[in-house]
N, C-alpha and C positions, 0 to 999 in steps of 0.2 A: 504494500500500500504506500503511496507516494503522501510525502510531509503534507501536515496541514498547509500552509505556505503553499506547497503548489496545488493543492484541490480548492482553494478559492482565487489561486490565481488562475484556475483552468475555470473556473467558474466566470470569474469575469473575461478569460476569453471570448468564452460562449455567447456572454452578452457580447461581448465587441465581435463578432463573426456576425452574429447573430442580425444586429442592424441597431438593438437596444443603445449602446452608449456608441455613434457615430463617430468617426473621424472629426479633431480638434474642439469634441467635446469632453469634459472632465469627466474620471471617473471619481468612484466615489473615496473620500479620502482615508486615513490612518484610520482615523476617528471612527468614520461611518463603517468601516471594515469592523473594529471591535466590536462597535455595538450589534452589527446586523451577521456576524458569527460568532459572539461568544469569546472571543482570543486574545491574548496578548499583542500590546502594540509593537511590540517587536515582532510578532508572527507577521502581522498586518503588513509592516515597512518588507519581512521578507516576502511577500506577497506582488507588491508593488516592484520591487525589484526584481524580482522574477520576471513579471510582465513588460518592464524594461529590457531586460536581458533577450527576452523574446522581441523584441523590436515591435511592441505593441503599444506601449505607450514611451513616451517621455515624461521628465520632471522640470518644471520649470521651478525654481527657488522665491520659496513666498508664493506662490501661485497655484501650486497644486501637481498634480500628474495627469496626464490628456491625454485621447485614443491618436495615437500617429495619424498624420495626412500623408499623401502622395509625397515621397522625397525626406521626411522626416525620419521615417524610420531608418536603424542600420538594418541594412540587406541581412537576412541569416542566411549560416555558411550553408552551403548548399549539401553538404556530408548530414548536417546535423536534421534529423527527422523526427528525432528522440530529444521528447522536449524535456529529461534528466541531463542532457549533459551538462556539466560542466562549465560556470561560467566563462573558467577560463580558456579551456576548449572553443569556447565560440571565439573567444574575443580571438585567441590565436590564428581564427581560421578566416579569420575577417581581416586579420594586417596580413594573413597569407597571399588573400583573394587580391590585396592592394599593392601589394609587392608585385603577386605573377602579372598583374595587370599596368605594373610599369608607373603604379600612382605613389610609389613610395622608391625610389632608385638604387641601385648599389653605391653603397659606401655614405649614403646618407643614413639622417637619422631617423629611425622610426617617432611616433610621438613619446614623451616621454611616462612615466608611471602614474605623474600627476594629471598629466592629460588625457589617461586612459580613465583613469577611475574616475572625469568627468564626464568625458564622451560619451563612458557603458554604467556612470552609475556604480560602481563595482569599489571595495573597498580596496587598500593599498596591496593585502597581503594577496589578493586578486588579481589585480595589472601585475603585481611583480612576477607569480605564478606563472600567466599569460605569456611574458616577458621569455622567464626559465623555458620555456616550452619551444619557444619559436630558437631559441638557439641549443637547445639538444637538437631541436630539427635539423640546423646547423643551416639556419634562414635568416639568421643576426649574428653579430656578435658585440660584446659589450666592453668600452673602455672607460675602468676604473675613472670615478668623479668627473664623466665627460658625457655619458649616455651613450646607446646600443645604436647602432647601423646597420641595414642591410647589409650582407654579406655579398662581396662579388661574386657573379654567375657560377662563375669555377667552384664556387667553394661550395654551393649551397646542394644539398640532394634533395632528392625527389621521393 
């Protein structure tokens, strides 16, 4: 049986598939999650987050969390079908997708750890994870108090 966290974020998929909470309208927030399941507000936040991670909603700061419109959402990796994986797993497979596709370069710098856990929402110990991942891949590599880079062509595998 899959976490609390994700049976009410699969729950407000539903709505949002569904048609119930439309594109660039708010879902409901921490708060209204607690009251309308029963849970801790930490379960709530993992809830939202989740639905983030999914590329379903964003968060705007002070504002709320909103069902994605055309363009807003990040793309999910296209491996991932199995909505357990791994936030980190995604994120890795999403600077993969930017890398093969020439939008992030050799020898440049990927975004950095703080940039990641804005972009996806994800806390620190997540981007860095993300991070470790893509260069066991051997698809970055990282220079001590400088930040990680694509790795040049030659180096990287498949």
């Amino acid at each position: 049986m899959a976490p609390i966290y994700q049976q009410i974020g699969r729950i407000i998929r539903r709505r949002i598939l569904s048609g119930e909470l439309r594109p660039g309208q708010r879902i409901p927030s921490e708060q209204a999650l607690v009251e309308e399941f029963g849970v801790a507000r930490e379960t709530a936040r993992r809830a939202v987050a989740w639905l983030r991670d999914q590329g379903l909603v964003h968060t705007a700061p002070q504002r709320g969390s909103f069902v994605t419109t055309d363009g807003a959402a990040v793309d999910p990796p296209a491996w991932s079908t199995d909505d357990t994986a791994p936030a980190y797993l995604r994120i890795a497979s999403i600077i993969k997708k930017r890398i093969d596709a020439g939008l992030l370069k050799p020898t440049r710098p990927i975004p950095s750890e703080k940039q990641l856990c804005q972009e996806f929402g994800v806390s620190r110990v997540t981007a860095r994870r993300a991070v470790a991942y893509l260069r066991e891949q051997g698809l970055i590599y990282t220079v001590p108090q400088r930040g990680s880079y694509v790795a040049p062509p030659g180096d990287q595998s498949d």
